[in-house]
VOGU-3710 file (C-alpha; in Angstrom, 3 decimals, decimal comma):
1> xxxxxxxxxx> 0,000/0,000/0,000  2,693/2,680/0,680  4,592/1,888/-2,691  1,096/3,041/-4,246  0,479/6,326/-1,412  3,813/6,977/-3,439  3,105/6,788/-6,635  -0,669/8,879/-6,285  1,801/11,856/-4,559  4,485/11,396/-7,345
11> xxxxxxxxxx> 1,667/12,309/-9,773  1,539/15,959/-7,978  -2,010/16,798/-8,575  -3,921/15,103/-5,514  -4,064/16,778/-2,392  -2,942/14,514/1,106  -6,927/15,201/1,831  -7,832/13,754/-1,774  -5,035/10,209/-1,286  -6,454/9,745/2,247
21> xxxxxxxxxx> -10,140/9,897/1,364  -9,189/7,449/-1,678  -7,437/5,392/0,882  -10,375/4,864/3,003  -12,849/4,227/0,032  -10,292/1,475/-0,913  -10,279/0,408/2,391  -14,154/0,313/2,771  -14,540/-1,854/0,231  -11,615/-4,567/1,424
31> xxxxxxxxxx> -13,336/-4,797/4,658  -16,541/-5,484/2,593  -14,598/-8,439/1,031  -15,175/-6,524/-2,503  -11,721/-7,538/-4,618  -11,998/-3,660/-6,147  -9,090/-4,928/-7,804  -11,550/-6,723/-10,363  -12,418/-3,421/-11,819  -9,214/-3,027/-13,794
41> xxxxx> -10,061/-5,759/-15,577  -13,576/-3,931/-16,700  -11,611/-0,652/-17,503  -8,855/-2,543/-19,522  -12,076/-3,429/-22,108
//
């Protein structure tokens, strides 16, 4: 998880307030036992 906190502030245009409110979305959905990860195979279509 930190290697990607590092890449969303190496892209400069998120605010700390923006990566920690997309960190506890992502986390939301984990603790739901959603694999979010599954999306990126729907956006790769």
């Amino acid at each position: 998880m930190d290697e990607f906190i590092e890449y969303l502030r190496s892209i400069g245009t998120l605010s700390e307030k923006s990566i920690r409110d997309d960190l506890s979305r992502i986390n939301s959905i984990a603790k739901r036992g959603i694999d979010f990860k599954k999306g990126e195979e729907y956006a790769k279509i």
